[in-house]
Kinemage of the C-alpha trace (Angstrom):
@kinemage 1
@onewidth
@group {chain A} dominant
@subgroup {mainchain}
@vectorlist {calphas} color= white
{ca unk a 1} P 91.944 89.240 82.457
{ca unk a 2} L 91.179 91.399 85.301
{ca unk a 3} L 94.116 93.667 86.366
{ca unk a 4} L 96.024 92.926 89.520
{ca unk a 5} L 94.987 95.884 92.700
{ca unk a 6} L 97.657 97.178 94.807
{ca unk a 7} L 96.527 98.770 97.731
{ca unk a 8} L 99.341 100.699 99.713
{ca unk a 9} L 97.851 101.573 103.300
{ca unk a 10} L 98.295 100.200 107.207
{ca unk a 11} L 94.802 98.324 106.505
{ca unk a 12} L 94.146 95.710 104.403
{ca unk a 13} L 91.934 93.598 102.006
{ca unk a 14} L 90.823 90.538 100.803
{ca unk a 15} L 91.018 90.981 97.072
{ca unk a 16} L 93.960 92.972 96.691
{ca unk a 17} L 97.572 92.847 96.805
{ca unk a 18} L 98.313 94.491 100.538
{ca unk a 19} L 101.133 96.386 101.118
{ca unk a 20} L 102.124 98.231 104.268
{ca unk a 21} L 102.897 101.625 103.431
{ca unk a 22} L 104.065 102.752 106.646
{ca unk a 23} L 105.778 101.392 110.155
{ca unk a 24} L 104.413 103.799 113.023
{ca unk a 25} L 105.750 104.415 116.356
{ca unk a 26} L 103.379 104.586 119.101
{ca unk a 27} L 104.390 107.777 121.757
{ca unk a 28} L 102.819 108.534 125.382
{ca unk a 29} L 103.404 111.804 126.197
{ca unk a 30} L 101.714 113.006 129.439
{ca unk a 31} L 98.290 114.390 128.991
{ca unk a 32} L 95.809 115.638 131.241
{ca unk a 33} L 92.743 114.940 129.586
{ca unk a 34} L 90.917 116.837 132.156
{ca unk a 35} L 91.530 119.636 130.686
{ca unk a 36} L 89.878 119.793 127.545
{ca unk a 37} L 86.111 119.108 126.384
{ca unk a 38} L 86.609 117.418 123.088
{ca unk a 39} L 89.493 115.156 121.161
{ca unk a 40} L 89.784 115.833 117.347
{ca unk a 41} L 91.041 112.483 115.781
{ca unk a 42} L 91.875 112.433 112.001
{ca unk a 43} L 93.428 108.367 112.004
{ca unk a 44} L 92.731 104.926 112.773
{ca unk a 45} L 96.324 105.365 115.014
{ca unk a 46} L 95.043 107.874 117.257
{ca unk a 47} L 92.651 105.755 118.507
{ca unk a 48} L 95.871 102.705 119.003
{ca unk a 49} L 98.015 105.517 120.668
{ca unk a 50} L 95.049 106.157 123.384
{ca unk a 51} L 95.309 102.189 124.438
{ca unk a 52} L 98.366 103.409 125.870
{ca unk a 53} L 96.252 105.143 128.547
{ca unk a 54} L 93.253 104.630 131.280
{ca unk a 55} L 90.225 104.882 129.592
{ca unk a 56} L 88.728 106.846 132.753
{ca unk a 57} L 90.934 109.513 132.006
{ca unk a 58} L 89.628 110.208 128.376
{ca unk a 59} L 86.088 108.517 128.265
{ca unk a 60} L 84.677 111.722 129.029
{ca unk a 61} L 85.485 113.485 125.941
{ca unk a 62} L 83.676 113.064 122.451
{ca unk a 63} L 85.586 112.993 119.774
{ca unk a 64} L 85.124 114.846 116.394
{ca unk a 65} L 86.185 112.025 113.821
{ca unk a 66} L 87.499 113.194 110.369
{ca unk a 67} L 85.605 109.810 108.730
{ca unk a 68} L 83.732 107.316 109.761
{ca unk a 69} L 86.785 104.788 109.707
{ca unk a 70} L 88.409 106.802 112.346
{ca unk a 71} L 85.103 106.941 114.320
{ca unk a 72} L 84.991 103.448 114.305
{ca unk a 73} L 88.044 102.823 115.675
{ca unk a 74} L 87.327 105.013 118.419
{ca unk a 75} L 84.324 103.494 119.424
{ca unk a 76} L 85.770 100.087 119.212
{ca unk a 77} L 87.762 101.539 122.290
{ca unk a 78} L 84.511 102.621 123.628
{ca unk a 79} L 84.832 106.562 123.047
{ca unk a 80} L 81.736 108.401 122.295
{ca unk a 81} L 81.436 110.459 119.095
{ca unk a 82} L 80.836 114.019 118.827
{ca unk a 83} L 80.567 114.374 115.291
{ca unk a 84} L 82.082 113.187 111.750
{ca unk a 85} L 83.771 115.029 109.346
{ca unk a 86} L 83.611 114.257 105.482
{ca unk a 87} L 86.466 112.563 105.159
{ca unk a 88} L 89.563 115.370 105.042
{ca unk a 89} L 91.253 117.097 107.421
{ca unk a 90} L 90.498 120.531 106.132
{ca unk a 91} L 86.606 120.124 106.205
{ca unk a 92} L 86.676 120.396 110.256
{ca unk a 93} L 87.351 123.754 110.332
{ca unk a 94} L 83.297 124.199 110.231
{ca unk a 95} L 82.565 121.296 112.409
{ca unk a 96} L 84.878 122.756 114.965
{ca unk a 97} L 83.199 126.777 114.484
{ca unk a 98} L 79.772 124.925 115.062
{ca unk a 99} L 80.522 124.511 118.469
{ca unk a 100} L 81.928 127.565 119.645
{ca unk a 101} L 85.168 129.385 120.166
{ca unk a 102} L 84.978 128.789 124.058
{ca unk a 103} L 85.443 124.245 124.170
{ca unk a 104} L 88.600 123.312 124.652
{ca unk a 105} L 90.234 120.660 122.119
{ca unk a 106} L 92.787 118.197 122.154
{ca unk a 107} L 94.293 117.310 118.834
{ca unk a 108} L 95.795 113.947 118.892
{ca unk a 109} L 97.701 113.753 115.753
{ca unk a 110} L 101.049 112.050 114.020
{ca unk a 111} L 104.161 113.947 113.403
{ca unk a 112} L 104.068 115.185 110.061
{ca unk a 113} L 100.502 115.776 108.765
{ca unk a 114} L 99.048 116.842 105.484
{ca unk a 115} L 96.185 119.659 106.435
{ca unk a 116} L 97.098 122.688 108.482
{ca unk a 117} L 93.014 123.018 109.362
{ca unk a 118} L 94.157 123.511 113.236
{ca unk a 119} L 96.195 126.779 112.510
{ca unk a 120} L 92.821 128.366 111.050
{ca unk a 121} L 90.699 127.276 113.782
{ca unk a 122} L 93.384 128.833 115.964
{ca unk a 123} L 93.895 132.389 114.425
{ca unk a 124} L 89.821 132.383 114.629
{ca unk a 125} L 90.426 132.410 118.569
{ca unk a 126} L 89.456 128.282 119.106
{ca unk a 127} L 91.279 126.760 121.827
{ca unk a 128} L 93.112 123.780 120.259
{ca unk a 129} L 96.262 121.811 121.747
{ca unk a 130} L 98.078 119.235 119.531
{ca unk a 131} L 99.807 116.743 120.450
{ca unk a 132} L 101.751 114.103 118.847
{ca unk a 133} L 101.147 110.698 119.853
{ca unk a 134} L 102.706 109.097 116.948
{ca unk a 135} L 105.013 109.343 114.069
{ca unk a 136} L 105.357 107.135 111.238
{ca unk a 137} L 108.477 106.247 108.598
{ca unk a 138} L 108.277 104.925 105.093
{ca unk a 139} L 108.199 100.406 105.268
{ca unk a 140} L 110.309 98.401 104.155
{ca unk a 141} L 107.276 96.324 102.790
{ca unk a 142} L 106.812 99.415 100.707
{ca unk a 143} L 110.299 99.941 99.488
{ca unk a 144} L 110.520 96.166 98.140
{ca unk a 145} L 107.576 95.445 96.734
{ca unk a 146} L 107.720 94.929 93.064
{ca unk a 147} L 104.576 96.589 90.957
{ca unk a 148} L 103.077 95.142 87.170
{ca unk a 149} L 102.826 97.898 85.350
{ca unk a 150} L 99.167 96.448 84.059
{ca unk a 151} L 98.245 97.088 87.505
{ca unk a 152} L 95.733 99.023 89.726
{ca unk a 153} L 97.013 100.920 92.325
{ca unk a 154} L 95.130 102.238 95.652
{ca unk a 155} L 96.884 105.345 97.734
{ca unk a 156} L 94.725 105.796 100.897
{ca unk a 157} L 97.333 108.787 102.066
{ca unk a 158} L 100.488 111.503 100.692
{ca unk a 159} L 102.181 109.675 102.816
{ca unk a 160} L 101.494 105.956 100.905
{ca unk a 161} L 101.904 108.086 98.309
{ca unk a 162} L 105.246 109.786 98.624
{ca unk a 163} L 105.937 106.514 100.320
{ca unk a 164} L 105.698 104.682 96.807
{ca unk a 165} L 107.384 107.309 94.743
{ca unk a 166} L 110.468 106.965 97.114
{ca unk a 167} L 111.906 103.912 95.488
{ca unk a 168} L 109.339 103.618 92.297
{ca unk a 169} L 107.978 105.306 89.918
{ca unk a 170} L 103.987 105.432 88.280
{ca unk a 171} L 103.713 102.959 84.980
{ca unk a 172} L 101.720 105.173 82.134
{ca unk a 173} L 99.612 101.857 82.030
{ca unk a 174} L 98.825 101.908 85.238
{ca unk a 175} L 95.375 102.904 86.953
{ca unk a 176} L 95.199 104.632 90.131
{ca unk a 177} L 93.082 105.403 92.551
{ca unk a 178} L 93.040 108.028 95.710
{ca unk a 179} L 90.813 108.109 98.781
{ca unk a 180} L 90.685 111.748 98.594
{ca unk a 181} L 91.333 115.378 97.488
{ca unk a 182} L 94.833 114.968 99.675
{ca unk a 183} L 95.645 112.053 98.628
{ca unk a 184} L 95.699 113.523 94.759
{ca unk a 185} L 97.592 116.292 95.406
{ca unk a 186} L 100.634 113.921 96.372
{ca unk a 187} L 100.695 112.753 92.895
{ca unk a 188} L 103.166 114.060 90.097
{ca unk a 189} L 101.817 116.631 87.852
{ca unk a 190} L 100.496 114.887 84.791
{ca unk a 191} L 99.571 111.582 86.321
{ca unk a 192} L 95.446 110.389 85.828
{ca unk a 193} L 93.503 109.066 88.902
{ca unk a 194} L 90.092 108.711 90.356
{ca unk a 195} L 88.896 109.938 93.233
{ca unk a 196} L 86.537 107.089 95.250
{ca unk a 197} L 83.607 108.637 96.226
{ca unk a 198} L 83.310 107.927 99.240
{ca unk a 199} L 86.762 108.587 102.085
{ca unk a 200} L 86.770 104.536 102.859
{ca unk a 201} L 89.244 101.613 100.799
{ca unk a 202} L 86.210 99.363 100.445
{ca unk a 203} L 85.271 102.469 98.125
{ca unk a 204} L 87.915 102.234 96.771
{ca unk a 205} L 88.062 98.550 96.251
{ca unk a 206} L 84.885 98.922 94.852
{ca unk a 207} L 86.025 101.589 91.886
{ca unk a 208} L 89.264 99.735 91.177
{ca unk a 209} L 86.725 96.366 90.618
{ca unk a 210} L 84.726 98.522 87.955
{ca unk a 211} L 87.725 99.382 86.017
């Protein structure tokens, strides 16, 4: 009998066991777009957050995506992308270098974030301004939800997983699955998983339907 997947992220799917991992807060804080070149966005909720806004004001700017999921979402708002990153946070360091120490960025980001990438692009002299245009709590979908410890489980963030380890804790029996490098590192010391190959949950789906 094929085990039951669990996947704990904001997005959904079809054959597994959804659960919300987080409830986010949409902010507007002022912005004058017109005074960068580029936007850096690293989530599908960056993209929600600029809905907020007049697309005139930001249409302008290309944005360097951290995955192809959160390009997507900023093209379904009709942004034009500059570039895509492989997937983590971290590995735009480069992308960012590539194009010079003299564009201007605008980091849209959430409150509490796992990579500290922007700090190193800044003490290399790139002109980078964050600013938070959402923050995010542990659900109460999350905190309920009751696990068989036969299971699969799918983490898609730290924060899904820290999230999950709030109010649960990881069967020996269990399999699990990360979207990436990140994602891992959340996990206790001690505790197996596979990494999906590629940074997207229908990856992931697709290695938790091998098991």
């Amino acid at each position: 009998m094929p085990k039951q997947i669990y996947l704990f992220s904001i997005s959904s799917h079809p054959q597994a066991i959804s659960i919300n991992s987080l409830d986010i807060k949409f902010l507007k804080p002022k912005i004058d777009f017109s005074q960068y070149d580029y936007l850096i966005i690293t989530s599908k909720q960056a993209s929600e957050a600029l809905k907020q806004y007049d697309s005139e004001e930001y249409f302008h700017m290309p944005a360097l995506c951290v995955s192809s999921a959160s390009a997507a979402a900023y093209e379904e708002i009709g942004g034009k992308i500059l570039d895509i990153g492989g997937g983590y946070g971290d590995n735009l360091a480069q992308k960012i270098f590539s194009y010079g120490r003299s564009k201007r960025w605008l980091y849209l980001r959430a409150e509490i974030v796992a990579s500290d990438f922007i700090s190193t692009c800044q003490e290399q002299g790139c002109q980078i301004e964050e600013i938070v245009v959402y923050k995010s709590e542990c659900s109460k979908e999350i905190r309920h939800v009751e696990v068989a410890e036969d299971s699969v489980l799918i983490f898609t963030s730290p924060s899904s997983v820290k999230c999950f380890l709030k109010e649960h804790t990881i069967s020996p029996h269990a399999e699990i699955i990360v979207i990436g490098t990140t994602t891992a590192e959340a996990l206790p010391k001690g505790i197996r998983y596979t990494i999906s190959e590629i940074t997207t949950i229908e990856n992931c789906m697709e290695t938790a339907l091998s098991l």
